[in-house]
PAZADREN-391139 format. One record per atom (N, C-alpha, C, O, CB): residue in one letter; x, y, z. Coordinates in steps of 0.1 Angstrom, whole numbers, plus 2048, in hexadecimal, padded with zeros to 3 digits. Glycine has a CB too. Layout:
# PAZADREN-391139
aXYZ...
# end
This chain:
# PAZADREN-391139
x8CB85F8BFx8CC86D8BFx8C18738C7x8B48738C4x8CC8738B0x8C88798D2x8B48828D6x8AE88A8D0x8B38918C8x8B188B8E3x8A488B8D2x89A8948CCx89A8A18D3x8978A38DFx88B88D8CCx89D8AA8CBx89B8BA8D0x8928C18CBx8908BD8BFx8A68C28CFx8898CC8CDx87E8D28C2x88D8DD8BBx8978E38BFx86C8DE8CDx8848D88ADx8878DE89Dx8968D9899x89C8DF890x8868F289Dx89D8CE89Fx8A18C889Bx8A38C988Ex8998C8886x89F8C289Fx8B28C9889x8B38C9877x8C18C2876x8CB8C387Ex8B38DD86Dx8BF8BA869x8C88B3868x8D08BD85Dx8CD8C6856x8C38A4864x8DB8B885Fx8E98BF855x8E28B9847x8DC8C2841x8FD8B7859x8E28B0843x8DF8AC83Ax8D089E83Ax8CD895841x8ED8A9836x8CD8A482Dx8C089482Ex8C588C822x8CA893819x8AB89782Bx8C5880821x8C9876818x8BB872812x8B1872819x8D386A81Fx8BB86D803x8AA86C800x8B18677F2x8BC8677EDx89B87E801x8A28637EDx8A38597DFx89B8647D3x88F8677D3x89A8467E1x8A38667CEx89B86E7BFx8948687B4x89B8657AAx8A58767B7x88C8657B3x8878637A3x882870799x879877798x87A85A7A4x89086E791x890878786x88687877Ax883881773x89D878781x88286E77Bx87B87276Bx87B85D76Ax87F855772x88A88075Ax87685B75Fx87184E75Ax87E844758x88584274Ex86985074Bx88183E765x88C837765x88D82A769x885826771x89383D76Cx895822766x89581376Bx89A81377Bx8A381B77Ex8A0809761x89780F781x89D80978Ex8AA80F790x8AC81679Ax89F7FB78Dx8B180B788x8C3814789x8C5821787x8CF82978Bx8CD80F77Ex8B782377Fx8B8839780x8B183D78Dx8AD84978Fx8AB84476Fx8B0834794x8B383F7A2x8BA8447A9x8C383E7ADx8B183F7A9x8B78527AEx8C78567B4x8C48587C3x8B985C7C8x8CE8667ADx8CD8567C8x8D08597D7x8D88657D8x8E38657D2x8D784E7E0x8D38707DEx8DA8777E3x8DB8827EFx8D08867F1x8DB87B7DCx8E38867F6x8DE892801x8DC8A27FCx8E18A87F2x8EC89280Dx8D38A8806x8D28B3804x8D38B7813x8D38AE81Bx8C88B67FDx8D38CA817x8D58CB822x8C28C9823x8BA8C881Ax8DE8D9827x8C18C8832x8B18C783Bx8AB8D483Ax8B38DE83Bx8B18C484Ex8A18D5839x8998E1837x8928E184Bx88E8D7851x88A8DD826x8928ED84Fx8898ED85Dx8798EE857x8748F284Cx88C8FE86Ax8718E7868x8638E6865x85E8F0862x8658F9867x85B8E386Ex8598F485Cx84C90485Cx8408FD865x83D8F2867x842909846x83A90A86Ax82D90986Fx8258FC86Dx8228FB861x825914869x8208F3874x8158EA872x8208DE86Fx81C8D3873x8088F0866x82A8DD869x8348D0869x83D8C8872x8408CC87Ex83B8D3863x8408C086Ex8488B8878x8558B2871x8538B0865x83E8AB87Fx85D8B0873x86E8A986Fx86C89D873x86F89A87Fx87D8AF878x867891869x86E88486Dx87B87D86Ax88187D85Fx86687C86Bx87F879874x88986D871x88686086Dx882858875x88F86A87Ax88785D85Cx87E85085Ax88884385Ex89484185Bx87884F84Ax87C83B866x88782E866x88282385Cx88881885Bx888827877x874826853x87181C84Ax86B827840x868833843x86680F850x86A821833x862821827x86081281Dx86580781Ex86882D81Fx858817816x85280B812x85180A800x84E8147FBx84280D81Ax8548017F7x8548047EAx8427FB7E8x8437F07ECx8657FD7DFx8397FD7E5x8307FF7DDx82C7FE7D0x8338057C9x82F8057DFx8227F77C9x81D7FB7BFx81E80A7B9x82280D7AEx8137F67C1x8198147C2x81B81D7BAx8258257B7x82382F7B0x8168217BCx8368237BCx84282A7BEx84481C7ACx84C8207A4x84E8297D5x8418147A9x846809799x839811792x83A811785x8447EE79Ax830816794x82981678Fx830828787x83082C77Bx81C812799x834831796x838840792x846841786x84884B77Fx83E8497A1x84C838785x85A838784x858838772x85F83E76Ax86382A78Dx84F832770x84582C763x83D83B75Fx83783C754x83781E76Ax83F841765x83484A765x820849761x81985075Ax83A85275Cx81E83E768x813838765x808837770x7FE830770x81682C760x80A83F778x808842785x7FD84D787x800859783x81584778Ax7EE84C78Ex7E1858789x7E9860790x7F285B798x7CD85778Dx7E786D790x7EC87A796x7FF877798x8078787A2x7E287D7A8x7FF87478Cx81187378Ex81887F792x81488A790x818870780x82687B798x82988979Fx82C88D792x82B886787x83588B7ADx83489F794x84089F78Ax84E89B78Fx85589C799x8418AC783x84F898784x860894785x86A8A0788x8688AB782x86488D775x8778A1792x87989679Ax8718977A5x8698A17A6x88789479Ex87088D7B1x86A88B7B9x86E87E7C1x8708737BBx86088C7B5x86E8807D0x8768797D9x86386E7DAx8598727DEx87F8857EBx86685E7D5x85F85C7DBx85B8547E9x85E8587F4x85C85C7D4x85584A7E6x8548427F6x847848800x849851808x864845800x83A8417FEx82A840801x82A84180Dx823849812x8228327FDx83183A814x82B841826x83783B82Cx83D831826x819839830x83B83F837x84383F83Fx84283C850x83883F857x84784783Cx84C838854x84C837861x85783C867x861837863x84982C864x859845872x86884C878x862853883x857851885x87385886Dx869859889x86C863898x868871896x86D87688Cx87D86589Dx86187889Cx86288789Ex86C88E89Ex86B8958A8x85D88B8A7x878892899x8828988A0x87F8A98A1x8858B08A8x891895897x8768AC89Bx8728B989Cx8658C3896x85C8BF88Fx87B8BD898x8668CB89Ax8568D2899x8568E0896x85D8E789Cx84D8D28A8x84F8E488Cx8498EE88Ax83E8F7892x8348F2897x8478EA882x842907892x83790C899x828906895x82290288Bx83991B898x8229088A3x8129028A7x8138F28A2x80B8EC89Bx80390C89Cx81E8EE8A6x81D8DE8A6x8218DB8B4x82C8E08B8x8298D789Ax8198D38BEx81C8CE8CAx82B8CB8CDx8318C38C6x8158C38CBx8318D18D6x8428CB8D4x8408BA8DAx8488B18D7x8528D78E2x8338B88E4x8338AA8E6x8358A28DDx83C8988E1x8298A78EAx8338A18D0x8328998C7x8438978C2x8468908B9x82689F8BCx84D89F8C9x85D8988C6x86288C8CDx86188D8DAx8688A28C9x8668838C9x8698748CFx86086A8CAx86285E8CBx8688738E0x85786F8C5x84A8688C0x84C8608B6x8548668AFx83F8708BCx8488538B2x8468488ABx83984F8A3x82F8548A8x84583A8B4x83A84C894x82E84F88Cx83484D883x83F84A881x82785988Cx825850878x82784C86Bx81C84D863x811848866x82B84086Bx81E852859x81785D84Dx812856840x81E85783Bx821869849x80D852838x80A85382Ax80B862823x80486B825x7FB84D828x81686181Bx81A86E814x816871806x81087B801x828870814x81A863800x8178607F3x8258657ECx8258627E0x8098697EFx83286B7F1x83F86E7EAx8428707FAx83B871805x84287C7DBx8508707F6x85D878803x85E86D811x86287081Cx85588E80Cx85C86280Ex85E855813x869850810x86D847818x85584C810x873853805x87A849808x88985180Dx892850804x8798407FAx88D856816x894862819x89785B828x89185182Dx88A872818x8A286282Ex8A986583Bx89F870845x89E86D850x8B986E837x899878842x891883849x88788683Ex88B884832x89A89284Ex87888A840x86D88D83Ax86489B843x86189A84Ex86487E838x8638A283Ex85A8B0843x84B8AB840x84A8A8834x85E8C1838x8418A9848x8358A084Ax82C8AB84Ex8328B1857x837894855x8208B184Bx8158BA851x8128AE85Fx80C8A385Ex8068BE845x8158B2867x8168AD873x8038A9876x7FF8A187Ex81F8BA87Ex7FC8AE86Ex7ED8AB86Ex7ED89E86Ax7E4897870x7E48B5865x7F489685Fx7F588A85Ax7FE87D863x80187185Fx7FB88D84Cx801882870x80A876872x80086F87Cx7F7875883x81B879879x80286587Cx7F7857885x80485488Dx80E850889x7EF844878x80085689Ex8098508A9x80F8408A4x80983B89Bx7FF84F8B8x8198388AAx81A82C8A7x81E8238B2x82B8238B2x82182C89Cx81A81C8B9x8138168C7x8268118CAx82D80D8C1x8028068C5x8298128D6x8338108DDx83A8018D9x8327F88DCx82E8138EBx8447FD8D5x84A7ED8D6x8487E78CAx8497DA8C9x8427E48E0x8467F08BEx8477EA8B0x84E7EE8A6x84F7FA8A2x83C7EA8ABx8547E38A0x85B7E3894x85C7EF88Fx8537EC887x8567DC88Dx8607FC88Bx85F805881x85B7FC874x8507FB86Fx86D80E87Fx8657F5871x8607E785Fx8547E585Fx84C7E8856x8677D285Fx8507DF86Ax8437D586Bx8397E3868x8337E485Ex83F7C987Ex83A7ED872x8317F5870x82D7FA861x8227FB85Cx8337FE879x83C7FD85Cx838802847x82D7FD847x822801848x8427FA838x8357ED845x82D7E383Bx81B7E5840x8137E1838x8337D083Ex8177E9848x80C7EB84Ax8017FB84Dx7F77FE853x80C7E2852x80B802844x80880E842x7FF81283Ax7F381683Cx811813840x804810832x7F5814820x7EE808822x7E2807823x7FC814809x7F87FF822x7F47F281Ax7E67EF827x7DB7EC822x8057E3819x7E77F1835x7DF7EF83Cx7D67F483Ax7CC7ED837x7E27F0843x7D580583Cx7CD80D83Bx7C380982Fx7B6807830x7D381A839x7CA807822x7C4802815x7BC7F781Ax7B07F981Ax7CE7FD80Ax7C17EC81Ex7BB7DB821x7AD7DD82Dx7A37D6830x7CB7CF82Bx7B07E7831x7A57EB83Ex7987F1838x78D7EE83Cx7AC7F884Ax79C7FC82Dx792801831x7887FD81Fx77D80281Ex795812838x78E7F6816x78E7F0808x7847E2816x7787E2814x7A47ED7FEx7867DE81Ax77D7D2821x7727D6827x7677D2823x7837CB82Cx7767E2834x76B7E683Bx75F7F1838x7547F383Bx7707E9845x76A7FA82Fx76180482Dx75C80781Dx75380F81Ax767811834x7647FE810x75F7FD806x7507EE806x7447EF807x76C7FD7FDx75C7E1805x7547DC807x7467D5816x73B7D0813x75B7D9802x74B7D681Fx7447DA829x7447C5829x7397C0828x7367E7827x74B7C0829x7497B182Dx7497AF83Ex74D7B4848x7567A9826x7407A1839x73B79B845x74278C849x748784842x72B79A844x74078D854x74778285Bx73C772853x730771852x744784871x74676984Ex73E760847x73A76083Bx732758836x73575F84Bx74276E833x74076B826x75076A81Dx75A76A825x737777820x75176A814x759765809x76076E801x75B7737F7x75275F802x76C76F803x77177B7F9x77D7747ECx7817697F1x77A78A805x7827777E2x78C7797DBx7917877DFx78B7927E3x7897777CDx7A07827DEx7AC78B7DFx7B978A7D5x7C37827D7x7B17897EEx7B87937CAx7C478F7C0x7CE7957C6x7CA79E7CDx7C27947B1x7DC7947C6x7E37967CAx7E67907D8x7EA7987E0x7E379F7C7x7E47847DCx7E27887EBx7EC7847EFx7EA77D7F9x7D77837F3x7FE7857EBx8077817EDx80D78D7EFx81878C7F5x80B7777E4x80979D7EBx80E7AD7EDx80D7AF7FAx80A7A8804x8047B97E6x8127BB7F6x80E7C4806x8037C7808x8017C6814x8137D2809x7F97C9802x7EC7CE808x7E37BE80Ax7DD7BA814x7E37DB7FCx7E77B77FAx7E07AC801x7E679E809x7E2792808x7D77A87F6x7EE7A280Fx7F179881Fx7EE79C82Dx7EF797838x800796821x7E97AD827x7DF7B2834x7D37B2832x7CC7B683Cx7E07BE839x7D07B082Ax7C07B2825x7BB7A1829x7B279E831x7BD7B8810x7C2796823x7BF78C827x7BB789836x7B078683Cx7C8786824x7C878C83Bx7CC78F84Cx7BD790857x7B778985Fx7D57A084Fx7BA79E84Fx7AD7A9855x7A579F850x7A1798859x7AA7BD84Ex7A179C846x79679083Dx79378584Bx789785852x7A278682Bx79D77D84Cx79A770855x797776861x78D773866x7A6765857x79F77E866x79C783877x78F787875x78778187Dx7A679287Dx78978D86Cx77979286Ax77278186Bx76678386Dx77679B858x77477886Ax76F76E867x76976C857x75E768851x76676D872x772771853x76D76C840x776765838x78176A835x76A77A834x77275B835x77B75182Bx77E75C81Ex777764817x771741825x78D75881Dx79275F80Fx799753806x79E74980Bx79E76D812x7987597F8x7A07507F0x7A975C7E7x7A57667E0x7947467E7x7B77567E9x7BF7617E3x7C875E7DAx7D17577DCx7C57677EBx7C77657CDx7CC7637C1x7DF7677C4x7E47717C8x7C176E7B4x7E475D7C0x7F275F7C2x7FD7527BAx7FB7467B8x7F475E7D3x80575A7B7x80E74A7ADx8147427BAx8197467C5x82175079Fx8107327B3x8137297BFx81E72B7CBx81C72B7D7x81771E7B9x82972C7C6x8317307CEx82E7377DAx8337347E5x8397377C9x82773E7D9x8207427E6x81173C7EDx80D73E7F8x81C7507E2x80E7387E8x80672E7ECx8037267FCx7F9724802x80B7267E4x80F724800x81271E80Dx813725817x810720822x81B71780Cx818734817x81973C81Dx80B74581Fx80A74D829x824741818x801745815x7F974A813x7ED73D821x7E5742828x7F874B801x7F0735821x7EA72C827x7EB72B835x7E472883Ex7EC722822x7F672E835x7FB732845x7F373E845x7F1741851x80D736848x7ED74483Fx7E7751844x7D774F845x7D075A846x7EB75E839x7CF743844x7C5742840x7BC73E836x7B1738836x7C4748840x7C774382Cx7C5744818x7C0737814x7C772C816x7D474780Dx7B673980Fx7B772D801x7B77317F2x7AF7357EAx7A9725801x7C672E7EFx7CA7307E7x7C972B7DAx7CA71E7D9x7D27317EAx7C77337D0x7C97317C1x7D47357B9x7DC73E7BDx7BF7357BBx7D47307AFx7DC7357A6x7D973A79Ax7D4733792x7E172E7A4x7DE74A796x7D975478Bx7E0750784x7E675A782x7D876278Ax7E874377Cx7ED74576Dx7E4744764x7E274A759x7F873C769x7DE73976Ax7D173775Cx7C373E762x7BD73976Cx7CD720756x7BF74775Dx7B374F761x7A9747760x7A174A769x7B075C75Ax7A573F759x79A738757x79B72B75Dx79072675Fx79873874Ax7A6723761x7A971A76Dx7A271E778x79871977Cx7B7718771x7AC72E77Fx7A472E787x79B73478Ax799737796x7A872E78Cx79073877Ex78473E782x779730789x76F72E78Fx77D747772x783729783x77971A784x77D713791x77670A796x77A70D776x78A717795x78A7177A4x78171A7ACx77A7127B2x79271E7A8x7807297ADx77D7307BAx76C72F7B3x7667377B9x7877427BDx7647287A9x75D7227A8x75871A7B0x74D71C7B7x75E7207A1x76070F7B1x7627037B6x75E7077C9x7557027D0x7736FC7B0x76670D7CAx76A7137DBx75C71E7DBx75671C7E6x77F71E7DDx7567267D7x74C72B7DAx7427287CCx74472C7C0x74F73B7DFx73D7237CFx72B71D7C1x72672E7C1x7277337B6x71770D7CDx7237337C8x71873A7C7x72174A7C5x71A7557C5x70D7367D6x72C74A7C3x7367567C1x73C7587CCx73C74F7D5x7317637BCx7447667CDx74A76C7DAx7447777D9x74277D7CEx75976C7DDx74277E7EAx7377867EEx7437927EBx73C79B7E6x72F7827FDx74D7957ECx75779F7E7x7647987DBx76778C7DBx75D7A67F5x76979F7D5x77679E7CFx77C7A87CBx7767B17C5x7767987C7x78A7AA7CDx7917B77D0x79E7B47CCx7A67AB7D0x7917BC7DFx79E7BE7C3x7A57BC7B0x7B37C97B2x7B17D57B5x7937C379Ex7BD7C47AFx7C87D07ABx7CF7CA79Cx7DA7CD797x7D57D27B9x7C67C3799x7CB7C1787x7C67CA77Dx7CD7D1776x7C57B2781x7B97C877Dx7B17D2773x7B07CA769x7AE7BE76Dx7B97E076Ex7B17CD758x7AF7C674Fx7A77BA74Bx7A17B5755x7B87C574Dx7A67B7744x79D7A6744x79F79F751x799795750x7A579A738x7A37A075Cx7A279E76Bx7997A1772x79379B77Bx7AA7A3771x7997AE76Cx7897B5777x77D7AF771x7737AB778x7857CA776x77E7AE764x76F7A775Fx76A797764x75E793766x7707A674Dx77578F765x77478276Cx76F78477Cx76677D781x78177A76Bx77578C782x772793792x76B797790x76879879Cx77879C799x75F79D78Ax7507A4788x74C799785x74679678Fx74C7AF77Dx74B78F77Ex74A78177Bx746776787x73C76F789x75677C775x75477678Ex75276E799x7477717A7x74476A7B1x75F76C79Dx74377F7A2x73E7857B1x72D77B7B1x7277767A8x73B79B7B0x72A77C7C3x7197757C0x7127817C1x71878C7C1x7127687CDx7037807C1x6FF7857BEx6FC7947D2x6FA7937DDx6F577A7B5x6FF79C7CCx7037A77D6x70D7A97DDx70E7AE7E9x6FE7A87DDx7177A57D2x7277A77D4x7307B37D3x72B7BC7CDx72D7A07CDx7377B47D6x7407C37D3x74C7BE7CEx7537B57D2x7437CE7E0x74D7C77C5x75F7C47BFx7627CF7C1x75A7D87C1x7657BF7ACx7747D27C5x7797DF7CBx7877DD7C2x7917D67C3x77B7E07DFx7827E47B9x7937E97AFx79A7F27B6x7967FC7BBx7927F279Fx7A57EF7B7x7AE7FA7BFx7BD8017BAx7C380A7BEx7B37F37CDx7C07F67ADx7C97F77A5x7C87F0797x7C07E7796x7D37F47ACx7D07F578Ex7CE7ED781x7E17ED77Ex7E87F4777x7C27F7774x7E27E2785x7F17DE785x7F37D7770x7FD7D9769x7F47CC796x7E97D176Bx7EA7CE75Bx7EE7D9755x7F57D574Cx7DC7CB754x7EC7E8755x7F47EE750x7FD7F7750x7FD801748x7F07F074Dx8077F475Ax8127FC75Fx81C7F9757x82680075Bx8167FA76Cx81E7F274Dx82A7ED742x8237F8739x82B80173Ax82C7DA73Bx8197FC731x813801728x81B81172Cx822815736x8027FD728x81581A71Fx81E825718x81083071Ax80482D71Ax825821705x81583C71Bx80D84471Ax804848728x80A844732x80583F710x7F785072Ax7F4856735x7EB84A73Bx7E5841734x7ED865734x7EC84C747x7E683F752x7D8840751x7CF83874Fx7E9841764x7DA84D751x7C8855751x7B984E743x7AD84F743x7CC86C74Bx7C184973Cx7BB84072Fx7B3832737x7A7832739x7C983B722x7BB82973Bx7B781D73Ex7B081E74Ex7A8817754x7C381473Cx7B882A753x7B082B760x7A3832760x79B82E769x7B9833769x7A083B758x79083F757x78883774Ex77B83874Fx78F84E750x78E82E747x78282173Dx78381874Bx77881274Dx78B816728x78C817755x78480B760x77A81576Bx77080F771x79480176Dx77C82076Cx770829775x76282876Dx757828772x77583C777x76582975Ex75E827757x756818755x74A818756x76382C74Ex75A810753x7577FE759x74E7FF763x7427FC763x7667F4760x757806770x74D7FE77Cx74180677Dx737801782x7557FE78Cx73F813779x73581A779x72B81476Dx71F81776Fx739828779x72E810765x72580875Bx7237F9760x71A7F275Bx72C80774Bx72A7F4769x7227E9772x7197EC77Dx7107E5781x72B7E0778x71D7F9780x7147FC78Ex7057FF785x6FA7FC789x71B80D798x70880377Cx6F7808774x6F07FC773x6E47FD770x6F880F762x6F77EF774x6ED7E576Cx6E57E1775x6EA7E2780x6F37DA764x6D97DB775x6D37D2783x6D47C3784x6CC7BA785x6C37D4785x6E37C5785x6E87B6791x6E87B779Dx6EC7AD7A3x6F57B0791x6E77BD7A0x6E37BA7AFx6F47B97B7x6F77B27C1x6D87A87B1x6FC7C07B1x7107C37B4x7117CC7AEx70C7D07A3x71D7B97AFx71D7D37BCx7217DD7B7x7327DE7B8x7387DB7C1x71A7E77BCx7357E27ADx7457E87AAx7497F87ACx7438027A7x7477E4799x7577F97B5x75E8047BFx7698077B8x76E7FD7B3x7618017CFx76E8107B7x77B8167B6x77F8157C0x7748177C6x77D8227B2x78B8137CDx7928187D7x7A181E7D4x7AB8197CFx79380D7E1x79F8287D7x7AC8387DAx7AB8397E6x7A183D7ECx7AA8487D4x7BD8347EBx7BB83C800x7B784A7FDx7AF850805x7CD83E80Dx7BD84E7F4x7BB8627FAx7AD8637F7x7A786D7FBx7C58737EEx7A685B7F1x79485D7EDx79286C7E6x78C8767EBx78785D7FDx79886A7DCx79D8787D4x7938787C9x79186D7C3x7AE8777CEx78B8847C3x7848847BAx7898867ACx7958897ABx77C88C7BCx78388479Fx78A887793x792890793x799890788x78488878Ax79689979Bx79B8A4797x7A78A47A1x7AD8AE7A2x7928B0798x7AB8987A7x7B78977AEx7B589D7BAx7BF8A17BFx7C289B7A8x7A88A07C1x7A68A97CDx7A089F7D7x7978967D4x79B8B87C9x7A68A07E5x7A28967EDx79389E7F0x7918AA7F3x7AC8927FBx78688D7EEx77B8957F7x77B897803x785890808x7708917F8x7738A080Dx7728A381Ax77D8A081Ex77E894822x76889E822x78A8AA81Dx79C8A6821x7988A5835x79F89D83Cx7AE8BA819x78F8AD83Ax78D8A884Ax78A89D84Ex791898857x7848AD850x77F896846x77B888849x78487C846x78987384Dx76E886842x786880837x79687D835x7A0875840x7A1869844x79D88B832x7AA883846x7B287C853x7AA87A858x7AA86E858x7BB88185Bx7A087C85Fx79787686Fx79686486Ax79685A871x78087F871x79586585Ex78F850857x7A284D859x7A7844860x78684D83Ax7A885684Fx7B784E84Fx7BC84B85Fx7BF840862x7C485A848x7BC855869x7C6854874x7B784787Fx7BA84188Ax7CD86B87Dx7AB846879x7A483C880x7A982F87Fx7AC827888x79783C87Dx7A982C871x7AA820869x7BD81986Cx7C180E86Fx7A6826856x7C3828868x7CF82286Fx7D682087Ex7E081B882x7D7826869x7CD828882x7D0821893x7C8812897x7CB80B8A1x7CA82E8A1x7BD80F890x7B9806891x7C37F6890x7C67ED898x7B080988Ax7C67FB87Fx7D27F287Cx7E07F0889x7E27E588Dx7D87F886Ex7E67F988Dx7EF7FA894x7EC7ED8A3x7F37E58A9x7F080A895x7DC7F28A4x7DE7EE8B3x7D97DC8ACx7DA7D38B3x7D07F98C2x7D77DB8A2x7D37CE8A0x7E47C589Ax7E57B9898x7C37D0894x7EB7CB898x7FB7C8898x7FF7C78A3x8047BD8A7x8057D1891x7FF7D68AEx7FF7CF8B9x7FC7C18BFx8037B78C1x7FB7D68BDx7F17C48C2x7EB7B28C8x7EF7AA8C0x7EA7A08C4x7DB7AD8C9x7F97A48B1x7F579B8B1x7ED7938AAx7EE7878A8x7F479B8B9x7E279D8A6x7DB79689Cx7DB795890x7D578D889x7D379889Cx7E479F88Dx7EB7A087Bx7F77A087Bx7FB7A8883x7E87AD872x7FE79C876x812799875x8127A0868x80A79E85Fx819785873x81E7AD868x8237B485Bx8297A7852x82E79D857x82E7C185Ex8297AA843x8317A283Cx8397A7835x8387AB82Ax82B79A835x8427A683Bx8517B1838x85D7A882Cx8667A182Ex85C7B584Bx8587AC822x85E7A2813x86D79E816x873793815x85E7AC800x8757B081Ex8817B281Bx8827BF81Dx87A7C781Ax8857AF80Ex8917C2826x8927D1829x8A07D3821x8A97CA820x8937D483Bx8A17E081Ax8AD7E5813x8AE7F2819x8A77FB81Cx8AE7E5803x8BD7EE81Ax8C280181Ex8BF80B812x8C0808806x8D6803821x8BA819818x8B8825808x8C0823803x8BB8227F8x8B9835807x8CF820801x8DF81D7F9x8DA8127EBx8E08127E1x8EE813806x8CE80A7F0x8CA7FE7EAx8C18007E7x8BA7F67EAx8CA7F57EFx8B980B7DEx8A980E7DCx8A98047CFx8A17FB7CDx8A38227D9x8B58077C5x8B47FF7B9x8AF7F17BCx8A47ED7B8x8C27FD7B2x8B87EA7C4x8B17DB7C8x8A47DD7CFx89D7D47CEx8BB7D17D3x8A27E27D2x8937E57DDx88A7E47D3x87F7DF7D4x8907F67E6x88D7E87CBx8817EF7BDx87F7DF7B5x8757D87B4x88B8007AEx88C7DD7B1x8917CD7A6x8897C27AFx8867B77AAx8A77C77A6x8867C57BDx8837B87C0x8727BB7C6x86A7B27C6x8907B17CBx86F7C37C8x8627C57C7x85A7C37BDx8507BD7BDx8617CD7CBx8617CC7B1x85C7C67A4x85D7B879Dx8577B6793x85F7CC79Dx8677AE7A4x86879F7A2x85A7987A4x85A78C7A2x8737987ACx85079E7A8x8467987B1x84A7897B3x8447807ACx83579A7ABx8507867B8x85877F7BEx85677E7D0x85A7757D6x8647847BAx8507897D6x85378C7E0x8457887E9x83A7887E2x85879A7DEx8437867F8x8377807FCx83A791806x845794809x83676C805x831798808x82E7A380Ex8357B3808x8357B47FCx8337A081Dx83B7BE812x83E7C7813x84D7CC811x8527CF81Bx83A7C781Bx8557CD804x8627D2806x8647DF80Fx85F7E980Bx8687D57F8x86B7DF81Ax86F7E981Dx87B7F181Ex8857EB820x86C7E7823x87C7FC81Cx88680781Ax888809829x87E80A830x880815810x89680A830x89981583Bx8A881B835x8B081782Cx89A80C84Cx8A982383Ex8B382F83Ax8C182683Cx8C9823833x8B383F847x8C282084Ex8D181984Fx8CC80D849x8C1808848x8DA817861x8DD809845x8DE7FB83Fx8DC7F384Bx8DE7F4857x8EC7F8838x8D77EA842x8D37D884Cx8DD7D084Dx8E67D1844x8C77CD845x8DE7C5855x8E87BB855x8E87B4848x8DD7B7843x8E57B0860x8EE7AE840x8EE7A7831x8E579F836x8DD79B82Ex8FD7A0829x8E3799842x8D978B842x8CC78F846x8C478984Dx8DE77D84Ex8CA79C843x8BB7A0842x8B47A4835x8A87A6833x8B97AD849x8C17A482Bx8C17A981Bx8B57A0811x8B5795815x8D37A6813x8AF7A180Ax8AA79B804x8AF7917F8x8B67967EFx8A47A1804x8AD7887F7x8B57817E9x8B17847DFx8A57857DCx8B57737E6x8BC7867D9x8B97867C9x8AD77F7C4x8AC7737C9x8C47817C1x8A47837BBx89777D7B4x89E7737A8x8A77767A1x88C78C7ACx89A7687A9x8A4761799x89575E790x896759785x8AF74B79E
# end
């Protein structure tokens, strides 16, 4: 379809989450397209991405949960088809792609055209998702929380996710040995990437692992468990280490507000930062949002986001990092998208696009 300025579709097709539903209470449905206003842009998405935090919303367990309903899907990737006044009309035909935090998982998305990051000529729309948050996250949770160096030693829990099969990725290309917590099954695949892999069933097995593999601790570890997890990861660190909590995946089954277990761990790491060990423990939030749900300095803000993720891009470009794309489902198939991301079952990125895929791109059922 060409791109014309202010382009509007008859209709947009998109995924609703109504309220606290399983997988199967999602609805698909169309509505007519709304035109840009001032400062926006009309994309055509050709990817979205399911995430920790789209199992985490659905739960309602999610910090700054939307309200219900709400279209969601974390960042996207699609076409300019159109523009809003004082938006460059250059920018129609354009490849890009946004961290929204909702309205990802849709046919067309209305984007403050200030948030979209260009996306380099001859790539994947898929490949690019998968390295959208998850990149941005893995980039700057390495470089600019923990600030590691070439020749030191990190733990990585999860490192079989989306964020951590780029974080690994970014990890070795830096020249730093990682060891990444993942159920065997993944294991081998993890090795192909660098990894030296362990296994989290028995926590105390493998604290005595990654013992074994670093004597003297690891100089970072970077935690999306939380719970009795993070305390062994404060544990394992040596001495002037950083641990970077970024999620507390232990209590997304649990009842009640998020905001309880999530302020006793802000509360944790700031009572480890007080002590004199000589380590320190980080919260990481992409939006770098303060207690009050308000992004700090929202200028510096995008200037770090659209740095960090063109960085990523051109380093997908070359070659030096490969997306890990779990599985692509058509929007018709968000239910399975959702069932099988939550199987953690999965080595990388589920991705969402609007048209259906060939069946032999489908992902298998989780047994």
């Amino acid at each position: 379809m060409p791109a014309v300025p202010n382009f509007v579709a008859a209709d947009v097709t998109e995924v609703v989450m109504p309220g606290l539903v399983e997988p199967d209470g999602l609805q698909v449905r169309t509505r007519p397209m709304a035109r840009p206003v001032a400062g926006q842009a009309l994309i055509e998405i050709e990817a979205s991405g399911v995430s920790f935090a789209e199992q985490a919303m659905r739960r309602g367990r999610y910090p700054g949960q939307p309200k219900f309903p709400f279209v969601p899907g974390y960042d996207l990737v699609g076409t300019v088809v159109g523009v809003g006044a004082s938006v460059d009309p250059a920018l129609i035909g354009r490849r890009v792609a946004a961290i929204t935090e909702t309205r990802g998982w849709a046919s067309h998305a209305l984007v403050s055209a200030d948030e979209l990051v260009p996306v380099p000529d001859g790539l994947d729309p898929t490949e690019v998702e998968a390295v959208v948050v998850n990149g941005v996250t893995a980039w700057q949770m390495l470089h600019r929380k923990a600030r590691v160096r070439p020749g030191q030693t990190i733990l990585v829990h999860g490192a079989n996710g989306g964020v951590g099969t780029i974080l690994v990725q970014l990890a070795y290309h830096h020249g730093v040995r990682v060891i990444g917590a993942a159920s065997p099954r993944h294991h081998d695949a993890l090795r192909a990437l660098g990894v030296v892999p362990v296994d989290y069933h028995d926590p105390d097995l493998m604290a005595s692992r990654i013992r074994d593999i670093a004597p003297g601790g690891v100089d970072a570890v970077f935690d999306n468990i939380g719970g009795e997890t993070i305390n062994r990861s404060w544990d394992l660190l040596s001495p002037g280490g950083t641990l970077v909590s970024y999620s507390i995946a232990s209590v997304i089954q649990g009842t009640g507000s998020i905001l309880v277990p999530y302020m006793f761990l802000l509360a944790r790491l700031a009572w480890w930062n007080a002590l004199p060990n000589w380590r320190k423990a980080t919260f990481y939030d992409v939006w770098d949002r303060n207690l009050i749900g308000r992004i700090r300095r929202p200028a510096e803000f995008r200037v770090r986001l659209r740095e960090d993720l063109t960085t990523i891009f051109g380093l997908l470009a070359q070659g030096v990092i490969t997306s890990q794309v779990a599985a692509r489902f058509p929007l018709a198939n968000v239910r399975e998208a959702m069932e099988f991301a939550e199987s953690r079952t999965a080595i990388g990125k589920v991705i969402i696009v609007p048209d259906p895929q060939p069946a032999a791109d489908a992902a298998p059922r989780p047994s």
